[in-house]
C-alpha positions in Angstrom: 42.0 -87.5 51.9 45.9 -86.6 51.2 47.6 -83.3 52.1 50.7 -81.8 52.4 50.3 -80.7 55.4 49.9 -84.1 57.1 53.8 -85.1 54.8 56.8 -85.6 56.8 60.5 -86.1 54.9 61.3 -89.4 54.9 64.7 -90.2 57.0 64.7 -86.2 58.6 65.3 -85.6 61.9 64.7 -82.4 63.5 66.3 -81.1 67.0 67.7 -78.4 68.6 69.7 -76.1 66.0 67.7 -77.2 62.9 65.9 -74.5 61.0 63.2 -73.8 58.4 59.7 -74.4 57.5 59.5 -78.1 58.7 60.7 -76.9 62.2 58.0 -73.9 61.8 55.2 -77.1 61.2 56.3 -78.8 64.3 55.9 -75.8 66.3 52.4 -74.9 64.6 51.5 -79.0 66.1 53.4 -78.8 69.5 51.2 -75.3 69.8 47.6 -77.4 68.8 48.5 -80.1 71.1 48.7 -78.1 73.9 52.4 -77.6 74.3 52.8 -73.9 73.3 56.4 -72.5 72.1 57.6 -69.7 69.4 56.1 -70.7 65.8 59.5 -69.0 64.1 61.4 -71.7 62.0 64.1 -71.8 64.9 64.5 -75.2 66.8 65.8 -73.5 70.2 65.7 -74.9 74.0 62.1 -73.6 74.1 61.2 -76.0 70.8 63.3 -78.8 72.9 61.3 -78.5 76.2 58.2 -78.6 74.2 58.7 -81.7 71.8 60.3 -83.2 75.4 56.7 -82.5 76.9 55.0 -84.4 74.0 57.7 -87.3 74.2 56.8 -88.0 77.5 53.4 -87.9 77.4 53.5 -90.5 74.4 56.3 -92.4 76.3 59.0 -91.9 73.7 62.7 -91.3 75.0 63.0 -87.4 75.8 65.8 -87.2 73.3 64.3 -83.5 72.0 63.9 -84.9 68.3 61.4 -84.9 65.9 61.0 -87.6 63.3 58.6 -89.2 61.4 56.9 -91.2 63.9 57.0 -88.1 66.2 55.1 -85.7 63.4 52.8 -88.5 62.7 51.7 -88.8 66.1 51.3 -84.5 66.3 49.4 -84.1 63.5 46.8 -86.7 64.6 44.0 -84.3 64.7 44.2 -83.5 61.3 44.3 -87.0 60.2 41.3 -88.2 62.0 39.4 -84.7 60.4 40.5 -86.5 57.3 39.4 -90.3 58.5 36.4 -91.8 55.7 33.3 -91.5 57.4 30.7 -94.4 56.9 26.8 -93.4 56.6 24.0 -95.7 56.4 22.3 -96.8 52.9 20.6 -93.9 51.0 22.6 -91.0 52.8 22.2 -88.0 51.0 25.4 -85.9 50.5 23.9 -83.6 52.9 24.0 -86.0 55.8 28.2 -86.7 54.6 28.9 -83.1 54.4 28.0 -82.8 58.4 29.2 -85.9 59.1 32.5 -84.3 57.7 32.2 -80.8 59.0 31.6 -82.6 62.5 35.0 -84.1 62.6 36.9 -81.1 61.9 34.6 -79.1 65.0 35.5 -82.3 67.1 39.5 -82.1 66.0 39.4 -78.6 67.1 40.5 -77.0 63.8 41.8 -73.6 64.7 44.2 -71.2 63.4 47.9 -71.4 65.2 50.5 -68.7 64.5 48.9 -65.6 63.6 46.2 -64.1 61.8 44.5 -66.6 59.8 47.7 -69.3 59.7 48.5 -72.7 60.5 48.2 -75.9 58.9 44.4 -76.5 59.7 44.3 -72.6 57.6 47.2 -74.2 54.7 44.6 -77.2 54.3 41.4 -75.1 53.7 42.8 -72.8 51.5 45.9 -73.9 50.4 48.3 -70.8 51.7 48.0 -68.9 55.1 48.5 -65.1 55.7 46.3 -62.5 57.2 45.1 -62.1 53.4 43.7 -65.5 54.3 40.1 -65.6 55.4 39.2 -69.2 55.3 35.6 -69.6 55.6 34.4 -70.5 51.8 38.0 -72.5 51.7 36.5 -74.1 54.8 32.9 -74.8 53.3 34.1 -76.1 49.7 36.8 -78.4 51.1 34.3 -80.1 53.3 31.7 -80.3 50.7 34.9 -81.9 48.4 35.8 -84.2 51.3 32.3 -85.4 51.7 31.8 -86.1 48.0 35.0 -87.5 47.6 33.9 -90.2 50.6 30.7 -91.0 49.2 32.1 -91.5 45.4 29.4 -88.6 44.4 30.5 -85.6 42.1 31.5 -82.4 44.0 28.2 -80.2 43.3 30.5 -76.6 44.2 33.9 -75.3 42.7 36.4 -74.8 45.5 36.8 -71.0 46.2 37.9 -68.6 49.0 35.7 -65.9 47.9 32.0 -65.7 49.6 31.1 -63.6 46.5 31.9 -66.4 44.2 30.0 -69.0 46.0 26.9 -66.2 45.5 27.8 -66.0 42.1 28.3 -69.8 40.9 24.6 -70.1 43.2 22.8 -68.0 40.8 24.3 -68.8 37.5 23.1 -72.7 38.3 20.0 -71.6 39.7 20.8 -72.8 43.5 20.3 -69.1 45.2 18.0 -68.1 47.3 17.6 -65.3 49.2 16.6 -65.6 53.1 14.2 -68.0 54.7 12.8 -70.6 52.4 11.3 -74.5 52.7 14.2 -75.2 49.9 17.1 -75.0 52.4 18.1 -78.2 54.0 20.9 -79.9 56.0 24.1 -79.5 54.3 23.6 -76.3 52.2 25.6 -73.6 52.4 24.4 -69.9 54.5 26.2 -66.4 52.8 26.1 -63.5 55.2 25.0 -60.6 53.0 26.8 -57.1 53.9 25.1 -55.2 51.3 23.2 -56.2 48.2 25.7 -58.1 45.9 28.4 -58.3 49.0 28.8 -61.5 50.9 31.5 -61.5 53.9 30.6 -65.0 55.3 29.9 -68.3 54.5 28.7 -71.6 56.8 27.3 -74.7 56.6 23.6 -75.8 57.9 23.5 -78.0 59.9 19.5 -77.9 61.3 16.5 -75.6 60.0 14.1 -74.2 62.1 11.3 -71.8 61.3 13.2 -68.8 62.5 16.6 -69.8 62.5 19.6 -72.2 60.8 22.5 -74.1 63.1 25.8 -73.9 61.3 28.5 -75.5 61.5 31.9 -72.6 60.4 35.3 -71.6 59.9 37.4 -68.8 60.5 34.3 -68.0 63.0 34.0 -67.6 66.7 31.6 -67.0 69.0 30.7 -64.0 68.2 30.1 -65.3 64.9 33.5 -63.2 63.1 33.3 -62.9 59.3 37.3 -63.2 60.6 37.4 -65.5 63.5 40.1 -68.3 64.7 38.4 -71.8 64.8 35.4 -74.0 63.3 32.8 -73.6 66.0 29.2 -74.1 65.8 26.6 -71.4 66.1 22.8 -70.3 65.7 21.6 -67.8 62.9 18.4 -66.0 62.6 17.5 -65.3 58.8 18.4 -61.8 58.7 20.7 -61.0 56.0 21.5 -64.6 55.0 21.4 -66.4 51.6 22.0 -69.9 50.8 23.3 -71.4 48.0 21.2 -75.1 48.1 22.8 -78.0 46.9 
């Protein structure tokens, strides 16, 4: 899968002094991989120190630059998130979408910067701001990833909107409300608020007689309708739907 966010300019080279949104991506990756500094746009002695940190620890020269090796190398996560999965004859998409949700959990996806930022955030929903809640951009992109592995057709429009995923469920006849024998591994789970209100959304990952694993974004554990990270949790069937797939 290709994004943006994993796209370095060719021939740039970042150090201390340089400004602007590429410097502002370095810091978001320095921060995921442990080496935490200002996420402002301002490549300062603090930035320096931190990409120095990461050089050594990938035995590059501590020169304090960024280039396109050096971004490759920090947004690793994200690419092996992205990485084809293989699944064994007669797979059903199911079985691919949690194979695919499973490698973003085991990447440690997670918002970096703020409020419902970062490029893990930019990738699921395609902008970032506290406006931003990412869990049905979470949910469709995977479902897209998956399909787009397997060469099957993507059964779910991409959306940020819970509500929307409710909607597009009942107008194709895929809704149902609360505990059923229909739902399987793979579907997606819609918190309900109030009737005709959905706040949350998640992916199943088991189904048990009185309660669903998940695998979700912008969750915690708590289980946040406006959390910080993909994180795995355990739902009883009150006040869930699921739109089955």
């Amino acid at each position: 899968m290709k994004t943006k966010e994993l796209v370095f300019p060719d021939g740039q080279i970042l150090k201390q002094g340089s400004q602007g949104h590429d410097v502002k991506r370095v810091q978001e990756w320095l921060t995921l991989n442990g080496h935490r500094c200002g996420i402002d746009g301002e490549f300062g002695p603090a930035t320096r120190a931190a990409v120095n940190l990461f050089r050594g620890r990938k035995q590059f020269p501590q020169d304090g630059t960024v280039n396109g090796d050096l971004f490759t190398l920090l947004t690793l996560p994200m690419q092996m998130a992205l990485q084809p999965f293989f699944l064994k004859a007669g797979a059903t998409l199911g079985a691919g979408i949690i194979e695919a949700a499973r490698a973003h959990l085991s990447q440690r996806a997670r918002e970096v910067g703020g409020d419902n930022r970062g490029p893990w955030v930019r990738y699921y929903c395609g902008a970032d701001g506290p406006t931003y809640y990412w869990c049905a951009g979470f949910v469709t992109r995977i479902i897209r990833q998956a399909a787009a592995t397997m060469g099957l057709p993507c059964p779910v429009n991409m959306t940020l909107s819970c509500d929307m995923l409710a909607k597009e469920a009942k107008e194709t006849d895929r809704f149902i409300r609360g505990k059923s024998r229909l739902i399987k591994p793979g579907d997606i789970g819609l918190v309900r608020r109030v009737e005709g209100d959905w706040t949350h959304a998640f992916l199943v990952t088991k189904v048990h007689e009185d309660h669903v694993e998940t695998i979700e974004g912008n969750s915690n554990d708590e289980g946040s309708r406006n959390g910080f990270e993909v994180c795995e949790r355990v739902r009883s069937y009150k006040n869930l739907d699921f739109f089955t797939l």
